[in-house]
C-alpha positions as CSV (number, residue, x, y, z in Angstrom):
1,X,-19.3,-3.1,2.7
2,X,-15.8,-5.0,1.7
3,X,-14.5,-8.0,2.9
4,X,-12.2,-7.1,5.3
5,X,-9.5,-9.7,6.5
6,X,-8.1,-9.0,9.9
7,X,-6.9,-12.1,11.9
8,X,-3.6,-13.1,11.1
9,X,-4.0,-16.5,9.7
10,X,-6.3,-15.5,7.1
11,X,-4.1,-12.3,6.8
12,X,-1.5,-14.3,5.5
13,X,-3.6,-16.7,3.8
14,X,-4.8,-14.4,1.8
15,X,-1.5,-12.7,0.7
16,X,-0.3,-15.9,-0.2
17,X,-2.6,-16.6,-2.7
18,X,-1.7,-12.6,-4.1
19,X,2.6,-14.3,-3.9
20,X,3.3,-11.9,-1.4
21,X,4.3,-11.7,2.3
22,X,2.9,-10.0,5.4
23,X,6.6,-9.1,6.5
24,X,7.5,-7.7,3.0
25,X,5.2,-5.4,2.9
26,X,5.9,-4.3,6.5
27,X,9.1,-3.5,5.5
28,X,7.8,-1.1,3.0
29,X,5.5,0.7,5.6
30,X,8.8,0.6,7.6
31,X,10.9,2.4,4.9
32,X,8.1,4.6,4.5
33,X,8.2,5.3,8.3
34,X,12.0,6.5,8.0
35,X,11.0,9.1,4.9
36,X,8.8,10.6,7.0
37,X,11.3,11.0,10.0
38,X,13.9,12.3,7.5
39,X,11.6,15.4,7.4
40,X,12.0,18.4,9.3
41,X,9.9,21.4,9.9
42,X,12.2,23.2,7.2
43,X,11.0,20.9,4.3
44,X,8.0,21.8,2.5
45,X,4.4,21.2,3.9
46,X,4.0,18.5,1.0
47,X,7.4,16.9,1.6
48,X,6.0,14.3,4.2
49,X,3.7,12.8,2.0
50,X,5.6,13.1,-1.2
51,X,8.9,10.9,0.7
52,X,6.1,8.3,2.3
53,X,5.0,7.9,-1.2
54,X,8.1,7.8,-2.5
55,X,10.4,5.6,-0.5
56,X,7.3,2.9,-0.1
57,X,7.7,2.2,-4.2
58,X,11.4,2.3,-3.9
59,X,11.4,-0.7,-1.3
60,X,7.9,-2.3,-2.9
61,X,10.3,-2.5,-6.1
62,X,13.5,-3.4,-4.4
63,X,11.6,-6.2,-2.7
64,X,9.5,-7.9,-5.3
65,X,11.4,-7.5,-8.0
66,X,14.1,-9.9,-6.8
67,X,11.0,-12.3,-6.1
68,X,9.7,-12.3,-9.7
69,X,7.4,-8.8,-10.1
70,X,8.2,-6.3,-12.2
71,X,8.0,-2.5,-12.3
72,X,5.4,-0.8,-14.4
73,X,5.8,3.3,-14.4
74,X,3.3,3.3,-17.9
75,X,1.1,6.4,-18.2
76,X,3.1,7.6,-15.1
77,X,1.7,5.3,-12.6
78,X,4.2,3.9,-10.6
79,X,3.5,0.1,-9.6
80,X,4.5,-3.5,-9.3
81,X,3.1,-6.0,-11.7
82,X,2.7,-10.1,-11.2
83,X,2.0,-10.9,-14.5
84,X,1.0,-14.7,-13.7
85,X,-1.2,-13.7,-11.0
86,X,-2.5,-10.4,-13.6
87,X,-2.2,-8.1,-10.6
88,X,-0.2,-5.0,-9.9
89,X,0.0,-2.8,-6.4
90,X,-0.1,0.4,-6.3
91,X,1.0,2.5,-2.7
92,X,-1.2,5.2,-1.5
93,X,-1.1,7.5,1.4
94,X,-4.5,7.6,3.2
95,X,-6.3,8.8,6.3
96,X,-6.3,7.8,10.2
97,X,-8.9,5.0,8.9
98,X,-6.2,3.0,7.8
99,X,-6.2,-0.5,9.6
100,X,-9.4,0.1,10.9
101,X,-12.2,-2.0,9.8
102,X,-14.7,-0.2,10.7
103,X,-14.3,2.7,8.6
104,X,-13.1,3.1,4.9
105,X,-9.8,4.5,4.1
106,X,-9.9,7.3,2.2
107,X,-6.4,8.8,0.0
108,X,-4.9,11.9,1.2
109,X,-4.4,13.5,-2.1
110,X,-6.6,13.5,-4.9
111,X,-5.7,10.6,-7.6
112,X,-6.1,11.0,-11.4
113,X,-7.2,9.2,-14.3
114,X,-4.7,6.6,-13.9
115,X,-6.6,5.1,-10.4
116,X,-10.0,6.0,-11.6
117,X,-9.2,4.4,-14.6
118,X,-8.0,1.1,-12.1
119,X,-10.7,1.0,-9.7
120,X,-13.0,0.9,-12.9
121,X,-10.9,-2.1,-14.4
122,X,-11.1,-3.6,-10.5
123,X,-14.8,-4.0,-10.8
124,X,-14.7,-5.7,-14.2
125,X,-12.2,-8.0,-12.6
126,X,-14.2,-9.6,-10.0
127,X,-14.1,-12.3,-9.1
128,X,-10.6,-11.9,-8.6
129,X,-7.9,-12.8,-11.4
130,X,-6.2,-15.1,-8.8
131,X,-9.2,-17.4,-8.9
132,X,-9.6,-17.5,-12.6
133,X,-9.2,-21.0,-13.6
134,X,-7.2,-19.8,-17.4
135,X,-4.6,-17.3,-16.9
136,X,-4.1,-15.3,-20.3
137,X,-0.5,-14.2,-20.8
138,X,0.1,-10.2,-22.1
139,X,0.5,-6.9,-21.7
140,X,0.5,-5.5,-17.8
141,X,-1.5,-2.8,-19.6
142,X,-4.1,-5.1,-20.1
143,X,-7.6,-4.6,-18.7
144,X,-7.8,-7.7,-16.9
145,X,-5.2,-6.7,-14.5
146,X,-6.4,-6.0,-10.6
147,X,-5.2,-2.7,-9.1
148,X,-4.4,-3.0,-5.0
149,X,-3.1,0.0,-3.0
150,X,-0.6,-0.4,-0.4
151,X,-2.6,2.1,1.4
152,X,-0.2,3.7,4.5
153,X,-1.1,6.0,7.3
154,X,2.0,8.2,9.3
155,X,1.0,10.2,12.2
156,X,3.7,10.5,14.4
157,X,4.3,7.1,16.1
158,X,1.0,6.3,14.6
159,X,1.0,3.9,12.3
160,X,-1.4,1.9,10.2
161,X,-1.4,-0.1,7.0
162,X,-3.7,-2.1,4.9
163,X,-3.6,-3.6,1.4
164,X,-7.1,-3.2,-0.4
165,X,-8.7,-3.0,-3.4
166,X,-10.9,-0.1,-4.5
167,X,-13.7,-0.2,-7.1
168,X,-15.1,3.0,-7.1
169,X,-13.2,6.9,-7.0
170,X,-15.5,10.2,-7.3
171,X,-13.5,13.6,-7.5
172,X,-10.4,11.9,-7.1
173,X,-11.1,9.8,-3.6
174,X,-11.9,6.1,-3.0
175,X,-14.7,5.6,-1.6
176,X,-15.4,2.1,-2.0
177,X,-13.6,-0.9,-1.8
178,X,-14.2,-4.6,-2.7
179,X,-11.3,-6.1,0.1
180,X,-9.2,-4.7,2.5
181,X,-6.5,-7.1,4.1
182,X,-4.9,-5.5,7.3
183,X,-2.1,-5.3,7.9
184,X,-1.2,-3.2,10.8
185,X,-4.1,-2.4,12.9
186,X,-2.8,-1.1,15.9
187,X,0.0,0.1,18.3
188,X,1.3,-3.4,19.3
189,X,0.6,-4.4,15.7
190,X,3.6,-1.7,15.1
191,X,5.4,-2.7,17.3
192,X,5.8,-6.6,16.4
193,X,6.6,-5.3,12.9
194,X,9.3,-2.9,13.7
195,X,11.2,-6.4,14.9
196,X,10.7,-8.0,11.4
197,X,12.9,-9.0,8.5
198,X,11.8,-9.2,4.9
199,X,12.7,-11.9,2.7
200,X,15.7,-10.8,0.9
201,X,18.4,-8.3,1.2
202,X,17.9,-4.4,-0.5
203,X,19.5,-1.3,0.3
204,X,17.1,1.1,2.5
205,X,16.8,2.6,6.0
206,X,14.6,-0.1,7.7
207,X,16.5,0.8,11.3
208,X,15.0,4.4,11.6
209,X,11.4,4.2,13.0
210,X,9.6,7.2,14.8
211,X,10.8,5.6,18.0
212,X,14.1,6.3,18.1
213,X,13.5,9.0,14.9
214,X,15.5,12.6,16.5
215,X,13.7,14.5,13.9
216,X,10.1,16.5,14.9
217,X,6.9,15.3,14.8
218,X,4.3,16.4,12.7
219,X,0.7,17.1,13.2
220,X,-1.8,15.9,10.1
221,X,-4.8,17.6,9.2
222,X,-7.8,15.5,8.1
223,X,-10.5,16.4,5.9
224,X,-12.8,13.8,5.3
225,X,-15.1,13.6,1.9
């Protein structure tokens, strides 16, 4: 079973040591929120995810790249890197075990080579690159570079996030992780983060939250593997 880090203390310990910040990455789950509420039952049946997905790297990358990340889109995979820390963050849309540390997460559409290729280099990385006492400069293609998803779950005005770190994928699903970190774990977990303000300034709809979102909600089909 991963290590799962759930109390907030240690929550933000943690993510420290990663350079990143609880409320940061709230802010993505919160933009991600608004995609989602932008929908309507006239969009696509694929249009949900594919805005989730797509506004949560917009906002990871408005974020952290003012705070010294970069953006890495090589071989099509869309990510963050630190290139001190040799770590890069992917986002993911996953199930309604998000946030809950009792069950794994699982993704909601099957990945590729690029994350089955990560969660490979992910187990050759351990222990974690953060910890390793040299830190080799290079390429964010290198092989010594740690892969965590942003992994977010939107079910109406259920909402759950977690950052974690996979190391195995079969047919295109995680199933195993090495750490999860949560980061919003329940109802009034959402609602304290609705009421938070990332570090720095960026252009996106952080205001719009399912809450007071006009737009329909949407029922979610889960198939677990």
């Amino acid at each position: 079973m991963p290590q799962v880090i759930g109390q907030t203390f240690d929550v933000d310990r943690r993510l420290e040591v990663l350079n990143l910040e609880r409320k940061n990455l709230v802010a993505v789950v919160r933009a991600a929120v608004a995609a989602v509420g932008n929908c309507t039952e006239n969009d696509p049946p694929t249009a949900r995810g594919y805005e989730c997905w797509r506004a949560a790297v917009r906002v990871l990358r408005e974020i952290h790249r003012s705070l010294g990340w970069e953006k890495d889109d090589a071989s099509n995979f869309s990510t963050i890197v630190n290139k001190q820390g040799r770590i890069k963050i992917a986002v993911a849309n996953t199930d309604d075990a998000t946030g809950n540390p009792k069950v794994l997460p699982i993704n909601r559409s099957r990945k590729g080579a690029n994350s089955d290729r990560a969660s490979q280099i992910n187990q050759l990385a351990l222990p974690f690159p953060e910890f390793q006492s040299e830190i080799q400069s290079g390429d964010s293609k290198g092989s010594d570079y740690a892969t965590w998803y942003l992994c977010i779950y939107v079910d109406g005005d259920k909402i759950r996030a977690e950052l974690s770190l996979p190391t195995r994928l079969e047919s295109g699903y995680f199933t195993e992780w090495e750490e999860r970190i949560m980061l919003i774990s329940s109802d009034e977990d959402w609602k304290r983060a609705i009421e938070w303000t990332p570090s720095n300034e960026y252009s996106s709809q952080l205001n719009r939250t399912p809450m007071d979102d006009e737009g329909p909600k949407f029922e979610v089909s889960i198939t677990r593997r």
